[in-house]
C-alpha positions as CSV (number, residue, x, y, z in Angstrom):
1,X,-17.2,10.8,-1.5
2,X,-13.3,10.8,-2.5
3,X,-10.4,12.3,0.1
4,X,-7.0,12.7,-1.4
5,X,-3.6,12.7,0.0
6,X,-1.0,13.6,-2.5
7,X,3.0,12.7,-2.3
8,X,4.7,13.9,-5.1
9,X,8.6,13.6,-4.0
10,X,12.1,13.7,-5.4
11,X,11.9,9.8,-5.1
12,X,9.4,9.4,-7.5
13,X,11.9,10.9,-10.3
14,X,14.3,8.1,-9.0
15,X,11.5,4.7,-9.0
16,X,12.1,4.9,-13.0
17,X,15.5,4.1,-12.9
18,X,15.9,2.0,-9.5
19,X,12.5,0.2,-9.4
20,X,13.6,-3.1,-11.1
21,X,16.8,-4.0,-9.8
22,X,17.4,-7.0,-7.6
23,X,15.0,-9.1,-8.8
24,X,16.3,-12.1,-7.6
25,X,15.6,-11.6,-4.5
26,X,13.5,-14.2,-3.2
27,X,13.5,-12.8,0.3
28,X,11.3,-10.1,-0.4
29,X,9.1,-11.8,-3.6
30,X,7.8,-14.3,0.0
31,X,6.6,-11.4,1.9
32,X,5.1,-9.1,-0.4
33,X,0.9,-8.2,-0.5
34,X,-0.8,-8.6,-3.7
35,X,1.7,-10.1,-5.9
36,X,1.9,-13.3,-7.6
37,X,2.3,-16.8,-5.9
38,X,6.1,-17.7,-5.2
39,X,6.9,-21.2,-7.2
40,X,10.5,-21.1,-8.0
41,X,13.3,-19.2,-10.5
42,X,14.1,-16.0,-12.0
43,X,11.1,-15.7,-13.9
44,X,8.5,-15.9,-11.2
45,X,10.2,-13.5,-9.2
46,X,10.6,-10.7,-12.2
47,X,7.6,-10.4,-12.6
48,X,6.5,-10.0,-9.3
49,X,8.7,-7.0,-8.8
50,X,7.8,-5.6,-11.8
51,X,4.1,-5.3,-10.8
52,X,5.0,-3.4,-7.4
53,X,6.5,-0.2,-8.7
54,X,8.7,-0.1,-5.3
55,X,12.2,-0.9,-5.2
56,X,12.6,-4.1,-4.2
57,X,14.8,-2.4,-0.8
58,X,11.3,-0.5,0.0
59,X,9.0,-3.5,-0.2
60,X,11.6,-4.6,2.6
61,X,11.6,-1.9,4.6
62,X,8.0,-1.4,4.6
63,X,7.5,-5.3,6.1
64,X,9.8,-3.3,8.9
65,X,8.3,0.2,9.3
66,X,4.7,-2.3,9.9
67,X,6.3,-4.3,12.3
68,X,7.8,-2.2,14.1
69,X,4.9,0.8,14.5
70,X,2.8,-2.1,15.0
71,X,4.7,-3.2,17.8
72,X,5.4,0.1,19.8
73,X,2.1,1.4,19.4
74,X,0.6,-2.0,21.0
75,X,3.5,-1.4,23.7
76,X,2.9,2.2,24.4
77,X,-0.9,1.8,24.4
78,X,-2.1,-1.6,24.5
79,X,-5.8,-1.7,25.0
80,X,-6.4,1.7,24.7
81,X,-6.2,1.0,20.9
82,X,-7.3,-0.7,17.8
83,X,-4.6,-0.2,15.0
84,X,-4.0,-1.2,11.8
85,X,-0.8,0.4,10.4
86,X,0.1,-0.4,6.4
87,X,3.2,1.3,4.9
88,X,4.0,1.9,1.1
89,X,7.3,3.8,-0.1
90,X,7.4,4.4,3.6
91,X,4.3,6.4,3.1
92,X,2.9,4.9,6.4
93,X,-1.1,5.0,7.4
94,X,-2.6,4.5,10.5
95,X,-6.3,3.3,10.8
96,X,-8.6,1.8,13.5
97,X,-9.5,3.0,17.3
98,X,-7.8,5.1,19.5
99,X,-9.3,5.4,23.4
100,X,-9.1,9.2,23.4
101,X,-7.7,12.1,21.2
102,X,-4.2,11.7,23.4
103,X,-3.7,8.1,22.4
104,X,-4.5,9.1,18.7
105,X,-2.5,12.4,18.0
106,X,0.6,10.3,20.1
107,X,-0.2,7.1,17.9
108,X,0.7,9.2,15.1
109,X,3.9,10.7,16.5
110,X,5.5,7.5,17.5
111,X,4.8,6.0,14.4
112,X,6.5,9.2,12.8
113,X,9.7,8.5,15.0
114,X,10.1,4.9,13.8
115,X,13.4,4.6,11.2
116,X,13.1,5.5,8.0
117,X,9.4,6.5,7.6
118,X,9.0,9.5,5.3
119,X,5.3,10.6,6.3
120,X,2.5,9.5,8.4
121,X,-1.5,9.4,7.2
122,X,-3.2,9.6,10.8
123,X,-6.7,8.0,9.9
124,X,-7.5,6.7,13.6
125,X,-10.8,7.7,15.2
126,X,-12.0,8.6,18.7
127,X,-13.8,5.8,19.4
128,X,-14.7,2.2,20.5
129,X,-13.2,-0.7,19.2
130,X,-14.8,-1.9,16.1
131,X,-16.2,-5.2,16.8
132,X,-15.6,-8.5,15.1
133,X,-18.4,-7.9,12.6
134,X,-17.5,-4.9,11.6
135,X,-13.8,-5.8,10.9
136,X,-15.1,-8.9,8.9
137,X,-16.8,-6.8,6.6
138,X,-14.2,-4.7,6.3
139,X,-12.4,-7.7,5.0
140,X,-15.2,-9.1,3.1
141,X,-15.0,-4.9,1.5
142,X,-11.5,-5.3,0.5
143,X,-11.8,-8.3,-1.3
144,X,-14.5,-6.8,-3.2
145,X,-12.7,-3.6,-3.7
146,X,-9.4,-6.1,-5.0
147,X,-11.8,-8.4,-7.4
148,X,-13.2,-5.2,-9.2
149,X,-10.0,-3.6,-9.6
150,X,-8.9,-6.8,-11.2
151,X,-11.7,-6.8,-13.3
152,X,-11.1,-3.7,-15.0
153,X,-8.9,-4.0,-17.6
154,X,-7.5,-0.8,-17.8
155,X,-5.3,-0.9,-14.5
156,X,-2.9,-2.9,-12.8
157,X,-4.4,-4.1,-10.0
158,X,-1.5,-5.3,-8.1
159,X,0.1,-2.0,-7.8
160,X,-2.4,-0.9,-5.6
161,X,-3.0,-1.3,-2.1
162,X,-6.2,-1.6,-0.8
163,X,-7.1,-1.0,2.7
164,X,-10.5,-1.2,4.8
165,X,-11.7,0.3,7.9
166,X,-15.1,0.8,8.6
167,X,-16.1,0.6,5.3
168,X,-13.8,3.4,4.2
169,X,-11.3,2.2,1.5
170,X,-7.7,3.7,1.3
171,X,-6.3,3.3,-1.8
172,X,-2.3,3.2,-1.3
173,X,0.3,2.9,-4.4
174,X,2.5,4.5,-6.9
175,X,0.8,5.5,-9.5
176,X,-0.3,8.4,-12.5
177,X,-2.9,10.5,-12.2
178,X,-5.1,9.0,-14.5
179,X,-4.8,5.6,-12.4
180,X,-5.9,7.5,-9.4
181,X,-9.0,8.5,-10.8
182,X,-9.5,5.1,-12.3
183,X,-9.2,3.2,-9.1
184,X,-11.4,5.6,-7.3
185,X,-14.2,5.5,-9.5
186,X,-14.0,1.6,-9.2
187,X,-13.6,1.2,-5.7
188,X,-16.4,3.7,-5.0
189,X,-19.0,1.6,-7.2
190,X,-18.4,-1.7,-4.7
191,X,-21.1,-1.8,-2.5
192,X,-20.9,-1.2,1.1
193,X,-18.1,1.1,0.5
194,X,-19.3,4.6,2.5
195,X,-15.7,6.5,1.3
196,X,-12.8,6.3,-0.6
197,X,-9.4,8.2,0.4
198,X,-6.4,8.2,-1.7
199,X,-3.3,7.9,-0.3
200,X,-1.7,7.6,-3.5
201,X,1.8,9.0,-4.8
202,X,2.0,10.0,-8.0
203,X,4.1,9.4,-11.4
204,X,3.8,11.1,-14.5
205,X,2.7,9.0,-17.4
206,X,6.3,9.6,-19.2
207,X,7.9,7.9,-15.9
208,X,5.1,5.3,-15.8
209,X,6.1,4.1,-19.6
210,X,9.8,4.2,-19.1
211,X,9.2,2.3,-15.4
212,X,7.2,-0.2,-17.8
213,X,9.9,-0.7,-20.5
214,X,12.1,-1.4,-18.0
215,X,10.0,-3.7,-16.2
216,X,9.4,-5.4,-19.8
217,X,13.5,-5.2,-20.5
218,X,14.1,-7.2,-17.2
219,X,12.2,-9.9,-17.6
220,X,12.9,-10.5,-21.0
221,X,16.9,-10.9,-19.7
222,X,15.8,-13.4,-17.0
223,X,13.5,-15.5,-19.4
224,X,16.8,-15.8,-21.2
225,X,18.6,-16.7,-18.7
């Protein structure tokens, strides 16, 4: 079974020609999810900005919008919920266990209010809090999910976010159509995986190739340097 949220914004023209600038910026290489190990130098850090199709100011402000939601949901609820909140582009989705329908059509609203976030995927449930178990094979899920996106060839597995709750997979990232379907068909073969949703934004594949010549121009300047 495969849900799909589409974003397909003005911003998405712009990631082309802003995606890979700043990539010295060892600040945000540290923090990022998915990306290479941080040794040292120019060269390490190209490349892992050029495998997140963000700008490198987004990746930061996403660490923020997380934080931040995290934080006043947990104050204005404690509790009364079980959240998870990941953001990408500040594209931000909510996921785990709200007390009643009130806490999780408010969740969704507050998280909407916090700076800077562009749209809000409300994915919590009406229900108990998911137990120990159940969120360590959630984990155990993504990992799988991760590992078999790696292993096919035919995508770039860290430009996609992977996220688990109660064995439904969320698929977050910038990417073409094509990849979409790609990444869905994978991450719904791992097993234990009851349902994929896409929370995907999407590029053309004119942009993607132009995002990835870029990418390619970059780090060829900072090799040389």
């Amino acid at each position: 079974m495969n849900t799909q949220t589409s974003f397909k914004s003005p911003w998405a023209q712009r990631v082309v020609v802003a995606a890979c600038t700043a990539v010295g910026m060892v600040t945000v290489a540290t923090s990022l999810t998915g990306c290479f190990p941080v040794v040292a130098g120019g060269a390490v850090m190209t490349g892992m900005v050029a495998t997140d199709r963000r700008t490198s100011g987004a990746q930061v402000e996403d660490e923020s919008i997380e934080l931040r939601a995290s934080d006043r949901l947990n104050t204005a609820f404690g509790d009364k919920i079980h959240q998870n909140v990941t953001s990408f582009n500040r594209i931000v989705l909510i996921t785990g266990e709200a007390a009643t329908p009130a806490v999780q059509q408010q969740a969704g609203q507050i998280v909407g209010k916090v700076e800077n976030v562009r749209s809000v995927v409300n994915e919590l449930v009406v229900a108990e809090k998911s137990s120990l178990a159940q969120r360590s094979n959630d984990t155990y899920i993504t990992s799988k999910v991760k590992a078999s996106l790696i292993d096919a060839k035919d995508l770039q597995s860290n430009t996609i976010k992977v996220v688990t709750e109660r064995q439904v997979v969320y698929l977050m990232g910038l990417v073409t159509q094509r990849e979409a379907n790609r990444a869905s068909e994978v991450a719904r073969g791992v097993d234990g995986v009851k349902k994929v949703v896409r929370v995907f934004e999407y590029l053309t594949e004119e942009q993607l190739k132009a995002l990835s010549a870029q990418a390619s121009d970059s780090n060829t300047t900072s090799a040389a340097k």
